[in-house]
Structures are given as structure tokens and as C-alpha cells.
N, C-alpha and C positions, 0 to 999 in steps of 0.2 A: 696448230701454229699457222699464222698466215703465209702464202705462198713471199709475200716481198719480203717479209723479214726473213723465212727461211731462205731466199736466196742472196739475202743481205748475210748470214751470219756464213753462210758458206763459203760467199766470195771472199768475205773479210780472212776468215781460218787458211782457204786455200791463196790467198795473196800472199799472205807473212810466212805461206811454207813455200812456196815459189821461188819469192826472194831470198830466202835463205839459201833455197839449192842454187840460185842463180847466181847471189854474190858470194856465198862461200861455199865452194861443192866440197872444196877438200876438207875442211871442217866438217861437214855432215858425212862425209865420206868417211872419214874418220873415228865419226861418233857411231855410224850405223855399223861398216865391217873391220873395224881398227886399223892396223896400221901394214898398209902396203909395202909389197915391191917400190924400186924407189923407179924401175920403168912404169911401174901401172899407174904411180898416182897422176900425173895431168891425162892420161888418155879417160881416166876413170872420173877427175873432175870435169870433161870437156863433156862426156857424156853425161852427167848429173847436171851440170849446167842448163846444158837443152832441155831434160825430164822438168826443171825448173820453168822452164818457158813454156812447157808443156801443162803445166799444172797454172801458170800463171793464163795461160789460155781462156781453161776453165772457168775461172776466180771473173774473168771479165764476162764470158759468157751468164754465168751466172749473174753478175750485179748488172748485165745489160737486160735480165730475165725480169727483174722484176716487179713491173708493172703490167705484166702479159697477163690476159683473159687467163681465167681457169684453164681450161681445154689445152692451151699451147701451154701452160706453164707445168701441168702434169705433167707433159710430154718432155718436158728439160729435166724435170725432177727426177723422174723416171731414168732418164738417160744418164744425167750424174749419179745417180744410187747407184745403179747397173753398173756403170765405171768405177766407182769405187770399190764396189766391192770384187768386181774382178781383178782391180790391182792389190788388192787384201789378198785375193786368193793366190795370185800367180809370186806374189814376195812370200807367202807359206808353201806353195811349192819351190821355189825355192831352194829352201832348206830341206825340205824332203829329199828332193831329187841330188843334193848335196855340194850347188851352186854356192851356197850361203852356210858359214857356221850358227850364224844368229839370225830370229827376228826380231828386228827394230821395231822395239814394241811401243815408244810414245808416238810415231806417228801412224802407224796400224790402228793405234786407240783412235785418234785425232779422227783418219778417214773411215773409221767403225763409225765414230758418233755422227759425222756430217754423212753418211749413206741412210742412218735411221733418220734423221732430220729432213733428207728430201724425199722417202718413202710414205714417212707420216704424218707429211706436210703435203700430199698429195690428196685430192679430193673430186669427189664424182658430183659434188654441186654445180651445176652450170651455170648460175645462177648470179653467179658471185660477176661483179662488174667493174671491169677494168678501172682504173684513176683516169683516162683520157677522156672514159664515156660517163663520168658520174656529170649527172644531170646540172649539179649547182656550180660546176665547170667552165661545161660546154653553153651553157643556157642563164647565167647570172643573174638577169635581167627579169625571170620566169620566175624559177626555185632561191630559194632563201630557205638556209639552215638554220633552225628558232634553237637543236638542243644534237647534243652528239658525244656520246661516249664509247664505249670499246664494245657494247653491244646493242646500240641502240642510233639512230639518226631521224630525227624530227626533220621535215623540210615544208613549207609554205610553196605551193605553187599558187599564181596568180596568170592567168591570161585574160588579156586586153582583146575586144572583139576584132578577128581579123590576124589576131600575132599568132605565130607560131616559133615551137621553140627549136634545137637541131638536134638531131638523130645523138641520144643517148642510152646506157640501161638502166637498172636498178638492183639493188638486192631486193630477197623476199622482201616483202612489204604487205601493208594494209593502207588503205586509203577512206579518206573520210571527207566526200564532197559539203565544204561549206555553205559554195552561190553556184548550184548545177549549170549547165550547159550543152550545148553540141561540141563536139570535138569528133573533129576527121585524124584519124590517126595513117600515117604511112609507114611501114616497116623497111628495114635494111632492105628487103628484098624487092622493094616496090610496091607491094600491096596495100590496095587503101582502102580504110572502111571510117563509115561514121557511128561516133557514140552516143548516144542523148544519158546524160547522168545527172538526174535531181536532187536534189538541196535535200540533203540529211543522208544519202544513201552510202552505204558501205562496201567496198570490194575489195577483191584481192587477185589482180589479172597475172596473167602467165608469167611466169620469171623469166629470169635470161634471152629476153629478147628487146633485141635492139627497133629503137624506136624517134617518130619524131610526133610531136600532137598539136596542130590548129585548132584554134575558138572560131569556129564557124558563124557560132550565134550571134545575135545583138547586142548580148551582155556582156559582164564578166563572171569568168568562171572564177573558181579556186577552192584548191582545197588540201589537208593535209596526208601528209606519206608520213607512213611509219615504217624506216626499213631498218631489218635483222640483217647484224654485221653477222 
């Protein structure tokens, strides 16, 4: 699963359980350990209230996640799996330790399934490139998108002698220069080098790095990307 939509369905599941604890704790309070002391119930809704603001925390952290690089977004995934399922663990202890007659098992299920959700929706591809830095974004003017579906993206680049486009990445890809050329390329990190790439040639350059590329030449270059979603 994609990292945005995993952290799209999470946010959505942990928002409407948020709100629930927040605007009705005593109802859920209610439904999870029955029916109170008539002193416990608002001390015990004031506190499920906050755990509700607490969970709705979350739900924003995560919907604010989800356009982040691979590398940072494992790192949120990681960290809400691991929260989840420590609060699975500490509501079944619980009941062991004999705090609790019951566990509240629909939302135990709920934060079971959104913990496997950000586990293995987590990924050691680096490769994978953020929406901010996709090429036909950042650079309009350069790349044009000819075809695009859920595993595949077609894009046309075209540089004008002299143009260069602005620092973006790519998914894997393969490339198919059209009208070769020179291109000086600069990376994130300042390094510049020049490329000479002839008319019919085929390549497939380093993933997950961030980039920007100048037509040095006389000409016009261009040529086709072929990148794996």
C-alpha cells in the first residue's frame, strides 16, 4: 500500500474515534467498562475526553504525513504501529493485572488493523519520490505527462538550449533519449557533472536522488522516462 493513502486511512479511522471520545466520553465509557459509580462517571469522561484529543493528535499527524519522502514517512509509520500496539498491549494488561473486567474488543480490532496498515505500508525503497519533487510539478514547462496509471508513468522531457529545469526526483525509471545532447546535471548536494547522451541511447540512472539538469548544448535535447510506480 502507498505510504499517502496508508496514512490517509489512518488519519480518517483515528479522527472518528477521537471525536467520539471527545464529544461523548460517557457513552464510550459506558460502552467499554458499563456502568459507573455515579462519582466516577464525569472524572472518568474528563479523562477519555483528553485520550480523545490525544488520539485526535495522531489522526492529524498522520494526514499532515502524507506526502513525505519514503525515509521520513517509514519513520511516522513505524512510530504509530509501535503506539498502537502498545496501547493494544497496556488495555490487555489491563485486564490481567485486574484494572478492567473487559476488553473492548471493536476498537482493539480497529487499532490491531491500522498498526498492520502502517507496518506494511512501510518500505526500504528510497527511491519512491515525494509529490512536491515530481518532475512534471516542479518543472511544467520541461516534462509533460503523455500516459499514467497505477503502475506506470510516461513523461516527455524536452530541453531548450541553455534551459534548465529545478531540482526534482523520480521513481525507478528507464529513459530513452529521442534528440541526444549535453546536460550538466547538479544534485541536492551541489555536485556537478556534465553528460553527453546520443540520439537512440538507453539508461537507467541512480534512483532516489535528487536532481536538477541544464541543456548545455546548441540543440534540443529530449527524451522519454518511463517511471515504476
Amino acid at each position: 500500500m502507498e505510504t499517502s493513502l496508508a496514512f490517509t486511512i489512518i488519519a480518517g479511522a483515528l479522527n472518528l474515534l477521537g471525536l467520539f471520545k471527545f464529544i461523548a466520553p460517557k457513552k464510550f465509557n459506558e460502552n467499554a467498562m458499563g456502568e459507573l459509580h455515579q462519582e466516577a462517571i464525569n472524572p472518568a469522561a474528563a479523562i477519555r475526553a483528553a485520550l480523545g484529543g490525544v488520539v485526535l493528535t495522531v489522526a492529524l499527524i498522520a494526514f499532515m504525513s502524507r506526502n513525505l519522502a519514503q525515509a521520513e514517512a517509514n519513520t511516522i509509520l513505524c512510530a504509530i504501529g509501535t503506539g498502537l500496539v502498545t496501547t493494544i498491549s497496556f488495555v490487555v494488561l489491563n485486564k490481567v493485572r485486574g484494572f478492567s473486567d473487559e476488553i473492548p474488543v471493536p476498537p482493539m480490532i480497529l487499532l490491531g488493523v491500522l498498526s498492520i496498515i502502517a507496518f506494511t505500508s512501510m518500505s526500504d525503497d528510497s527511491s519512491t519520490v515525494s509529490l512536491d519533487l515530481q518532475p512534471e510539478l516542479v518543472s511544467p514547462d520541461v516534462y509533460k505527462v503523455l500516459f499514467e496509471d497505477e503502475n506506470m508513468k510516461v513523461i516527455e522531457v524536452e530541453h531548450e538550449p541553455g534551459e534548465s529545469d529545478d531540482f526534482h526526483g523520480h521513481h525507478p525509471m528507464t529513459w530513452y533519449a529521442v534528440q541526444g545532447g549535453t546536460l550538466e546535471m547538479t544534485t541536492e548536494d551541489g555536485s556537478v557533472s556534465v553528460v553527453e547522451i546520443k540520439t537512440g541511447q538507453v539508461g537507467r540512472p541512480l534512483q532516489g536522488q535528487v536532481h536538477k539538469a541544464k541543456n548545455i548544448g546548441d540543440s534540443k535535447f529530449k527524451a522519454i522516462l518511463f517511471e515504476e510506480k
